[in-house]
C-alpha positions as MATLAB code, in Angstrom:
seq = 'XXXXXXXXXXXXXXXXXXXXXXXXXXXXXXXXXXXXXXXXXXXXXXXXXXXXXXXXXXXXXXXXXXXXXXXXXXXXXXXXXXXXXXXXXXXXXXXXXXXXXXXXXXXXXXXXXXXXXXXXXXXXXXXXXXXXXXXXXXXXXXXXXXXXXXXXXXXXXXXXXXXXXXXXXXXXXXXXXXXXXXXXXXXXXXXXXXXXXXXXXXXXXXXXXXXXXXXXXXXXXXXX';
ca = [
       5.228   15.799   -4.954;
       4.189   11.929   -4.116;
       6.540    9.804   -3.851;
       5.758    6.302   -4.992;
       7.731    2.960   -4.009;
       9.441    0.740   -7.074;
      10.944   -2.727   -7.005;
      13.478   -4.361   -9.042;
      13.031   -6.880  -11.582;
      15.972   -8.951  -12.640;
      15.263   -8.852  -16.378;
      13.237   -6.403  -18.080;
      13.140   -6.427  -21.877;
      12.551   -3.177  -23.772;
      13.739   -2.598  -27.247;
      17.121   -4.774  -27.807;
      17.935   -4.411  -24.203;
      17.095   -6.925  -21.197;
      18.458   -5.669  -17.761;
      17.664   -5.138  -14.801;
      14.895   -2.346  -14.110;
      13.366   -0.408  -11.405;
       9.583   -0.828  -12.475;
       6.332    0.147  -11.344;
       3.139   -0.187  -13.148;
       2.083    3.128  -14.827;
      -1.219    3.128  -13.026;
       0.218    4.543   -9.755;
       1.763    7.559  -10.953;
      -0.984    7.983  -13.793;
      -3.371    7.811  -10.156;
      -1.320   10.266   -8.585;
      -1.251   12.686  -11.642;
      -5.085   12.528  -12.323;
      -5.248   13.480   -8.651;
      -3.917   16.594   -9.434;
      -0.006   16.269   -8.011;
       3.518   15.369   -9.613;
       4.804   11.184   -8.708;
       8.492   10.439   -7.647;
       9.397    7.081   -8.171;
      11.533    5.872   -5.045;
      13.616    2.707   -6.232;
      14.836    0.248   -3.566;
      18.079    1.847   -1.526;
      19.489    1.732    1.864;
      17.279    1.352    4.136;
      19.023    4.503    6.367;
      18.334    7.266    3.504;
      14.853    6.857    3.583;
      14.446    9.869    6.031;
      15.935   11.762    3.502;
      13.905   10.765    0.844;
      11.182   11.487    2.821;
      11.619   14.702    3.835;
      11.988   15.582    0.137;
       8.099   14.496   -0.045;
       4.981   15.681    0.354;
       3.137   12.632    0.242;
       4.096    8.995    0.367;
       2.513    5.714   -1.256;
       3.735    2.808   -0.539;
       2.509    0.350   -3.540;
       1.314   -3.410   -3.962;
       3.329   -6.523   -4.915;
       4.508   -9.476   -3.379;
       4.164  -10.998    0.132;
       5.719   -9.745    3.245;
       8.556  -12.317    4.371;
       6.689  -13.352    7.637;
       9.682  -13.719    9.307;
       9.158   -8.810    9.791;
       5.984  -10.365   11.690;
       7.639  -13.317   13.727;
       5.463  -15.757   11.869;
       6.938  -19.520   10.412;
       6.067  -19.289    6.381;
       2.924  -20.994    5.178;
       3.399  -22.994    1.738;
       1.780  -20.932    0.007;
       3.243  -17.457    0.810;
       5.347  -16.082   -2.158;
       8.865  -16.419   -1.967;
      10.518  -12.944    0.140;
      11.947   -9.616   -1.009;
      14.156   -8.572    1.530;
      15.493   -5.513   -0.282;
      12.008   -4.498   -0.707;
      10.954   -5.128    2.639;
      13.321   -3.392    4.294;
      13.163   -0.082    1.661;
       9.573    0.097    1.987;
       9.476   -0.340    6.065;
      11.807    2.272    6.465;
       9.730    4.800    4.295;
       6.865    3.705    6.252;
       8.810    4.341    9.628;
      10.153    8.029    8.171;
       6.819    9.031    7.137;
       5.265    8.326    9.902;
       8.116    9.783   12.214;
       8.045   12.720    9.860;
       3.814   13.589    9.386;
       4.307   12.761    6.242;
       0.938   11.647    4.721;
       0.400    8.242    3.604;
      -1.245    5.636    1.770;
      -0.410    2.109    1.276;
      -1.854    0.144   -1.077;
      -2.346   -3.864   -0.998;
       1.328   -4.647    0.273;
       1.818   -1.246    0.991;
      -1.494   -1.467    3.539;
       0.058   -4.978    5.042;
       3.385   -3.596    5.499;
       2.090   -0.815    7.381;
       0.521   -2.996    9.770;
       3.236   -4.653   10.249;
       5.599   -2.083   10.823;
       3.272   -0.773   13.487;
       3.370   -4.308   15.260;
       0.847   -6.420   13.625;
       0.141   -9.434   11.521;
      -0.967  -10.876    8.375;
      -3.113  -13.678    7.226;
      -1.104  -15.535    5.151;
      -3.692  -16.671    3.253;
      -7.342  -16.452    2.329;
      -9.309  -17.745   -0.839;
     -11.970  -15.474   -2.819;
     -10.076  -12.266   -3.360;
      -7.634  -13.002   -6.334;
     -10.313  -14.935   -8.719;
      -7.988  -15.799  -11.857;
      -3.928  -15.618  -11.195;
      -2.646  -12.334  -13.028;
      -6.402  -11.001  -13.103;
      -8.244   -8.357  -11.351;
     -11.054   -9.055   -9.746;
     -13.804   -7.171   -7.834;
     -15.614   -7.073   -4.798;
     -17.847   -4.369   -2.568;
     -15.915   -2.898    0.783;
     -18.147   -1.286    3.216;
     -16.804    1.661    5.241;
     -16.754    1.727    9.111;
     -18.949    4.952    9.884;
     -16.776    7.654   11.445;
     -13.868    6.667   10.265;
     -11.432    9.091    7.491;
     -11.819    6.707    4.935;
     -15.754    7.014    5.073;
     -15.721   10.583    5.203;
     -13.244   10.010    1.381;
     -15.982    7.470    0.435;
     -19.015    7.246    2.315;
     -21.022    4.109    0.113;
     -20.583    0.516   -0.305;
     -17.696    0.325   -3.335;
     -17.082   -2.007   -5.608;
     -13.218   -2.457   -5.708;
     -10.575   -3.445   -8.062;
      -8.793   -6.713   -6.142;
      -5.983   -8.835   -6.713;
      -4.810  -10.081   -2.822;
      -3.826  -13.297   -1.131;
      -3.059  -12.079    1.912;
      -4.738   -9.248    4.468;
      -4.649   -8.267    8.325;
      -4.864  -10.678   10.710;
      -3.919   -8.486   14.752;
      -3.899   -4.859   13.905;
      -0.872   -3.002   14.280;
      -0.611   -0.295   17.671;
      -2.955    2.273   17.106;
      -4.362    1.508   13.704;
      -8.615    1.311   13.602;
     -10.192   -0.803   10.876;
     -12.441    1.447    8.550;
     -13.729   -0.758    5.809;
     -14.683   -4.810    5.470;
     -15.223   -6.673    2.802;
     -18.476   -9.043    2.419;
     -16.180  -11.948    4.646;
     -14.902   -9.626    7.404;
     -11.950   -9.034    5.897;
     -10.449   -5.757    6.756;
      -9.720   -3.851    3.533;
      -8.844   -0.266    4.917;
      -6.990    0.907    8.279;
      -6.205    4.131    9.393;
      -4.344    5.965   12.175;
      -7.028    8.485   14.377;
      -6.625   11.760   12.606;
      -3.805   13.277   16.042;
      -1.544   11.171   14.379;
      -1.866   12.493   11.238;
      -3.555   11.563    7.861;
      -1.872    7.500    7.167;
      -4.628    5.214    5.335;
      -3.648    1.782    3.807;
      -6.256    0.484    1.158;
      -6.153   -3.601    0.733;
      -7.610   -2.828   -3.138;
      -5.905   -1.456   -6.040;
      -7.748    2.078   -6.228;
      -5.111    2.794   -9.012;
      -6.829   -0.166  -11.484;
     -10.204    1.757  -11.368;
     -12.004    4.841  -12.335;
     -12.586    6.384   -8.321;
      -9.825    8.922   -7.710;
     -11.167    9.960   -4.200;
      -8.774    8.332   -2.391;
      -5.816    9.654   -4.206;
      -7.071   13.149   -4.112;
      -7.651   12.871   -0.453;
      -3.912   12.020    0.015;
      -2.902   14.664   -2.318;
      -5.311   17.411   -0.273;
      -3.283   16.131    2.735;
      -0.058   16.582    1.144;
      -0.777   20.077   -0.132;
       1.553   23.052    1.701;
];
């Protein structure tokens, strides 16, 4: 069972209703299914019953979506960082802090990669150009893996990734290693050394593509 972070919209149409809706994008838990496990969707709650959401779990992702209020990172807000989702924020940080408390594996992806770095101390760039080429539009660009690392034993080439990102790493978070760059530097994957157990954040969208690898490495993780 992965569990899979939602946010709330404040109108979502669907038939002759328009309310407000706990939504995800049905490429996560479609990802998470063709990886071979069952997806929870965890909507936005207190922040102090994540533990217990957690420990219902057997694996954790933590998806993308809109910028981190910089404000978690001590940083003043740039003009062009999106306007903040403190309910969000706040959910998603304290799965991040129960999972990783707990062993629970996990994966962040996009926001859920910068959020993990910041939860673990670090900070984001709050903005770079090239890596979202057409607003609402995925783009795509290669990520090379850091030899050695867990994400290059998952995927050991040069990838072309789907992208859609503003934002990425700027000081790593305590203990996290960078394990792949993009062609500019840019960190797009970090990881905690394996004694701390299996926690990868992936800046790409892995669930707008074809490669399952990641996935099914979380879900091998994740398997009693």
């Amino acid at each position: 069972m992965i569990g899979v972070s939602t946010y709330l919209e404040p109108g979502a149409r669907w038939g002759v209703w328009e309310l407000e809706a706990a939504l995800l994008p049905a490429a996560y838990p479609r990802l998470v299914q063709r990886a071979g496990a069952l997806a929870a969707m965890l909507p936005p709650d207190e922040p102090a019953r994540a533990a217990a959401a957690v420990a219902r779990l057997d694996g954790l992702v933590v998806a993308g979506g809109p910028d981190v209020d910089p404000a978690r990172y001590g940083a003043e807000r740039s003009p062009r960082t999106g306007p903040p989702a403190p309910e969000r924020d706040a959910w998603e940080l304290a799965l991040i802090e129960a999972a990783l408390a707990a062993g629970v594996p996990l994966l962040g992806i996009c926001r859920g990669m910068q959020l993990l770095n910041v939860a673990l101390g670090g900070t984001l760039v709050q903005h770079l150009d090239g890596h979202a080429e057409l607003v609402g539009v995925f783009g795509g660009h290669a990520v090379k893996p850091v030899p050695g690392t867990r994400y290059a034993g998952i995927v050991p080439e040069e990838l072309t990734v789907p992208t859609y990102h503003h934002q990425a790493v700027d000081r790593l978070g305590r203990g996290l290693l960078p394990s792949a760059h993009a062609p500019d530097g840019t960190v797009e994957a970090v990881e905690l050394p394996p004694e701390e157990g299996w926690v990868l954040g992936v800046q790409w969208h892995p669930e707008m593509g074809d490669d399952t690898r990641v996935m099914r490495a979380l879900v091998r993780a994740a398997t009693p």
